[in-house]
C-alpha atoms as an extended CHARMM CRD file, in Angstrom:
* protein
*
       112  EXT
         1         1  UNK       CA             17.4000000000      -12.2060000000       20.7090000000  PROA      1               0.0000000000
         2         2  UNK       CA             19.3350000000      -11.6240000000       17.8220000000  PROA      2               0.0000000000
         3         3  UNK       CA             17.5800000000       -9.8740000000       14.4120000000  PROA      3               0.0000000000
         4         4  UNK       CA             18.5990000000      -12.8410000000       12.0430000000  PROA      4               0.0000000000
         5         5  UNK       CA             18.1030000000      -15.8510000000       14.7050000000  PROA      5               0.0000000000
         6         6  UNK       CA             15.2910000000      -14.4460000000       15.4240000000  PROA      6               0.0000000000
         7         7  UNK       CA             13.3740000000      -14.0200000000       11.7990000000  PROA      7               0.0000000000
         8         8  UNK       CA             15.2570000000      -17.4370000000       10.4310000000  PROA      8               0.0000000000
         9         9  UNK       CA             13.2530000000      -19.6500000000       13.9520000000  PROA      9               0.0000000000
        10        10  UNK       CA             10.1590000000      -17.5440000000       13.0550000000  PROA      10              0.0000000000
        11        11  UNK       CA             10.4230000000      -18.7370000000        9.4530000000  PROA      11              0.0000000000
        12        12  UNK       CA             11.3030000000      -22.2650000000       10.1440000000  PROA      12              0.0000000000
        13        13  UNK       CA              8.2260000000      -22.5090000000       12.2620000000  PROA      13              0.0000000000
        14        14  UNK       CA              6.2170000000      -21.1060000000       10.0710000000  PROA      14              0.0000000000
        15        15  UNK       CA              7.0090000000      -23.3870000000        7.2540000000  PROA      15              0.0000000000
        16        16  UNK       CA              6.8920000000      -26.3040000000        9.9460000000  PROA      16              0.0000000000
        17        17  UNK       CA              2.9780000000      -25.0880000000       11.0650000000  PROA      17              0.0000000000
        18        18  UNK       CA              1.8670000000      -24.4460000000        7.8770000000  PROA      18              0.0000000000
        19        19  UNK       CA              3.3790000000      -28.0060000000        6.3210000000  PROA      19              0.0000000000
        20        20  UNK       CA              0.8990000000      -29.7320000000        8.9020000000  PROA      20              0.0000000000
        21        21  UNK       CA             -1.9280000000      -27.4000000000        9.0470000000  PROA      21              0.0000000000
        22        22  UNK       CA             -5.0310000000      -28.0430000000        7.6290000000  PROA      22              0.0000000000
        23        23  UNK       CA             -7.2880000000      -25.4410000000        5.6970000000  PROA      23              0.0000000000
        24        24  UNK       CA             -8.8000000000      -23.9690000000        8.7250000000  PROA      24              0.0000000000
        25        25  UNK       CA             -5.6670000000      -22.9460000000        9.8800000000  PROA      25              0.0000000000
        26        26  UNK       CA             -4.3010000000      -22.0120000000        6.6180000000  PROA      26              0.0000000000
        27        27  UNK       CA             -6.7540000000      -19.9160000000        6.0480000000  PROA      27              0.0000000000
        28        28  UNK       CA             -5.7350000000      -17.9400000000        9.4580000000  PROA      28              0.0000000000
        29        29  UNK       CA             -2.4790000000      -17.2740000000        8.8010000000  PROA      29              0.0000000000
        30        30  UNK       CA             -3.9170000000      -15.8470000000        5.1380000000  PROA      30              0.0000000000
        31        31  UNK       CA             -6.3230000000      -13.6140000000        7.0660000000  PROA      31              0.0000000000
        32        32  UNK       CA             -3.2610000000      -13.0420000000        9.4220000000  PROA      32              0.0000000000
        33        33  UNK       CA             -1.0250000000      -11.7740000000        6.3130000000  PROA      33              0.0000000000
        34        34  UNK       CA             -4.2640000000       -9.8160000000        4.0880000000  PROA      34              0.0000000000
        35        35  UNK       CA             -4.9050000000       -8.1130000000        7.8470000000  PROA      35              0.0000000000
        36        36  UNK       CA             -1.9610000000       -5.9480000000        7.1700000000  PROA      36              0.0000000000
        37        37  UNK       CA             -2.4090000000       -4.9270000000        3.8080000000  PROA      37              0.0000000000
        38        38  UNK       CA             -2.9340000000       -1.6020000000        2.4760000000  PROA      38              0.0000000000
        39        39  UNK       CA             -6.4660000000       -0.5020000000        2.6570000000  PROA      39              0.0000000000
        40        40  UNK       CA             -8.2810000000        2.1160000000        3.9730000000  PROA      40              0.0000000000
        41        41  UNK       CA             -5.1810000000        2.2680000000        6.6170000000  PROA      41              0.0000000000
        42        42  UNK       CA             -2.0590000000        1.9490000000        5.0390000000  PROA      42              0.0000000000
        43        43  UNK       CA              0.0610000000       -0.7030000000        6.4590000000  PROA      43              0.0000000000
        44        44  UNK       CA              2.8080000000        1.2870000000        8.0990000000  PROA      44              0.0000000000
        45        45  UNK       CA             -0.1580000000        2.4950000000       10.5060000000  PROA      45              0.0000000000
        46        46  UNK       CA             -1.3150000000       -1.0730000000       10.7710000000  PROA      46              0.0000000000
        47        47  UNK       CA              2.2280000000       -2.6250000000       11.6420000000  PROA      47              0.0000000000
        48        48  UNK       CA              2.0980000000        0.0760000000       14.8650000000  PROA      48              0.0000000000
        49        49  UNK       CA             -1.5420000000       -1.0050000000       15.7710000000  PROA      49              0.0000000000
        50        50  UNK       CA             -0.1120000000       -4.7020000000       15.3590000000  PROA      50              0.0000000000
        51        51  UNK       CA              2.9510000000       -3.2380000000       17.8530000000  PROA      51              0.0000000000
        52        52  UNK       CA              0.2360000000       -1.9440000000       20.4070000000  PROA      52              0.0000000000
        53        53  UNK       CA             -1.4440000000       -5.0720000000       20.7360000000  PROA      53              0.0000000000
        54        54  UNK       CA              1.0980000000       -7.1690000000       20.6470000000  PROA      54              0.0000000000
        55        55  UNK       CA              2.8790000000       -5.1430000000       23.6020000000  PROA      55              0.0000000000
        56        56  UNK       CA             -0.4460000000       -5.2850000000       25.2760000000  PROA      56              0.0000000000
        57        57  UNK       CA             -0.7510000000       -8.5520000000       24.9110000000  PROA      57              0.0000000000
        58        58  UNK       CA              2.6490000000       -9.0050000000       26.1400000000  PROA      58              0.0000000000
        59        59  UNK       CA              3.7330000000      -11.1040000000       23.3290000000  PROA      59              0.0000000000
        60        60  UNK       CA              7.8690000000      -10.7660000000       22.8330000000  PROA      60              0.0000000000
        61        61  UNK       CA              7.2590000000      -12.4170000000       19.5110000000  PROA      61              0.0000000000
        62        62  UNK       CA              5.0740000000      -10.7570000000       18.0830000000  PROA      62              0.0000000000
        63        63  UNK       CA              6.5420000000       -7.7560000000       19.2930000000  PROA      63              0.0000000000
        64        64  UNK       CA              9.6740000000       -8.5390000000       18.0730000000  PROA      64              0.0000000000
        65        65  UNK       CA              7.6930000000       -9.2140000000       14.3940000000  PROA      65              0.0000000000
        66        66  UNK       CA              5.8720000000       -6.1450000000       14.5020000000  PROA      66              0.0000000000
        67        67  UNK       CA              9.2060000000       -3.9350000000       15.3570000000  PROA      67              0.0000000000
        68        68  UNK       CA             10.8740000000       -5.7370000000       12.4840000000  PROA      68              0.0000000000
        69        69  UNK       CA              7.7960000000       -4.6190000000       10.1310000000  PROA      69              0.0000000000
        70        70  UNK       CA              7.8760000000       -0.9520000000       11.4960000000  PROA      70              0.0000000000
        71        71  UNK       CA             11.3080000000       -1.2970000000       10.9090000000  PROA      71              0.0000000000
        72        72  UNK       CA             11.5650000000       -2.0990000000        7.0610000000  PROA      72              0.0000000000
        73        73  UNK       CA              8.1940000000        0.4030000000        6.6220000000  PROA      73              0.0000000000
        74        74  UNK       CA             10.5180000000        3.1590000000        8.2590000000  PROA      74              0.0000000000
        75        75  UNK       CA              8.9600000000        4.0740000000       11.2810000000  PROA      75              0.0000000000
        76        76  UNK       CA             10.8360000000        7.2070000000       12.9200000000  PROA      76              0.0000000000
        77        77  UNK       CA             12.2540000000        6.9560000000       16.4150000000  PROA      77              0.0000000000
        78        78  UNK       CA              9.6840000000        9.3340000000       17.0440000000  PROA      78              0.0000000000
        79        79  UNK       CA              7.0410000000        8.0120000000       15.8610000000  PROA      79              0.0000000000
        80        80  UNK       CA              7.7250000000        4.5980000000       17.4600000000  PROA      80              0.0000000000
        81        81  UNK       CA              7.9580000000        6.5740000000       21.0020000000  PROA      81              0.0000000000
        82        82  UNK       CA              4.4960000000        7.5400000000       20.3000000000  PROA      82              0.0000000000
        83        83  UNK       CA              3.5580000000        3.6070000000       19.8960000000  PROA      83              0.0000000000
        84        84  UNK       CA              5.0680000000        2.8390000000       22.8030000000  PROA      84              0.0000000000
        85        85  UNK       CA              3.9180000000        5.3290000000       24.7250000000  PROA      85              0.0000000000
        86        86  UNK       CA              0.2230000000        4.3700000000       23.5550000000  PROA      86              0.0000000000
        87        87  UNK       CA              0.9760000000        0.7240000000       24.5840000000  PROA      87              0.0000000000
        88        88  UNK       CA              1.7110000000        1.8930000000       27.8150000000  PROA      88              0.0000000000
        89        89  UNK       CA             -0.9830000000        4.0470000000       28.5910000000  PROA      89              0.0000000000
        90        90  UNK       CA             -3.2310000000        1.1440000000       27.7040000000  PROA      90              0.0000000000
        91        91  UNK       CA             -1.6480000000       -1.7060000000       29.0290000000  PROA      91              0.0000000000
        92        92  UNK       CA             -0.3180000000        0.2220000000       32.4510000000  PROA      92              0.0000000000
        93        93  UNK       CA              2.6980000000       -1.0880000000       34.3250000000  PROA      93              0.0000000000
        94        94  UNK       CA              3.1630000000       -4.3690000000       33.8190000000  PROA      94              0.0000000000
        95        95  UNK       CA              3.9450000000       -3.5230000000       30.4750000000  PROA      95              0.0000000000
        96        96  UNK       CA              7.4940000000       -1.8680000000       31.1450000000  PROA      96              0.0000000000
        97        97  UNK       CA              9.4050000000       -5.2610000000       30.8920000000  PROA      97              0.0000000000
        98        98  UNK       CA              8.0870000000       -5.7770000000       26.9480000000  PROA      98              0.0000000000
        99        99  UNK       CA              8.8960000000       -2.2950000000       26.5310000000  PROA      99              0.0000000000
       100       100  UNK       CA             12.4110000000       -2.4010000000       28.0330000000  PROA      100             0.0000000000
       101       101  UNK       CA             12.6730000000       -5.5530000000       25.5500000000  PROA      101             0.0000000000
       102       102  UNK       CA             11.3100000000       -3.8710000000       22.3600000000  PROA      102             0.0000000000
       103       103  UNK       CA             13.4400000000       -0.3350000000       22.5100000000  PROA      103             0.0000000000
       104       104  UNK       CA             16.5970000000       -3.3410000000       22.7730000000  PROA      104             0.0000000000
       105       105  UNK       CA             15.1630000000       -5.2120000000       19.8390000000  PROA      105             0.0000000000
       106       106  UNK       CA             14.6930000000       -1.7450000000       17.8460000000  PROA      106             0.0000000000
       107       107  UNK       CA             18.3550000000       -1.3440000000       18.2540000000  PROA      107             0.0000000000
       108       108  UNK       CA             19.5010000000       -4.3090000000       16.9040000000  PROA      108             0.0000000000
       109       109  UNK       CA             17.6210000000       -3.2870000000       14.2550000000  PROA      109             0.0000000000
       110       110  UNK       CA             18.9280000000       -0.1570000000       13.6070000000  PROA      110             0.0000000000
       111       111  UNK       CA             22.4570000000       -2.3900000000       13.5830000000  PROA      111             0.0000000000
       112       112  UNK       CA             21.7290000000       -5.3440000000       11.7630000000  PROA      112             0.0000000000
């Protein structure tokens, strides 16, 4: 999926969820945003825990999200390798298709 199609449908959504949500799930998608935050991590380290999971979890979207987050907080090449290579290791083999997916999506990135 394109970079821009991608964050504009994220966006819309967003707007769309949060126009009919009521406080309880409001107040998620705060907790959501404050979870990344600097703090005693700073938030470059918690966008790449965010990638982990969300590669565990074998989410595309939030992969994609967390990639584009890693990507304006200027994770290296290298140190993205390392990410995936964690997400592997935990996750095991039926990870490989997000992962073929995300090193794609990080170069669009790199191009957009």
């Amino acid at each position: 999926m394109k970079v821009n199609a991608f964050n504009e449908e994220r966006k819309r959504l967003t707007e769309l969820a949060l126009d009919k949500a009521n406080l309880s799930v409001k107040r998620f998608y705060g907790l959501d945003t404050s979870t990344y935050a600097e703090g005693a991590l700073d938030a470059k380290t918690k966008e790449m825990l965010g990638l982990v999971a969300s590669m565990v979890l074998r989410c595309d979207d939030c992969i994609r999200y967390h990639l584009g987050q890693c990507y304006s907080m200027k994770v290296s090449d290298a140190e993205l390798q390392e990410v995936f290579g964690v997400a592997l290791m935990v996750g095991g083999s039926i990870v490989i298709p997000h992962h073929r997916r995300a090193v794609a999506y990080w170069e669009e990135l790199k191009t957009s």
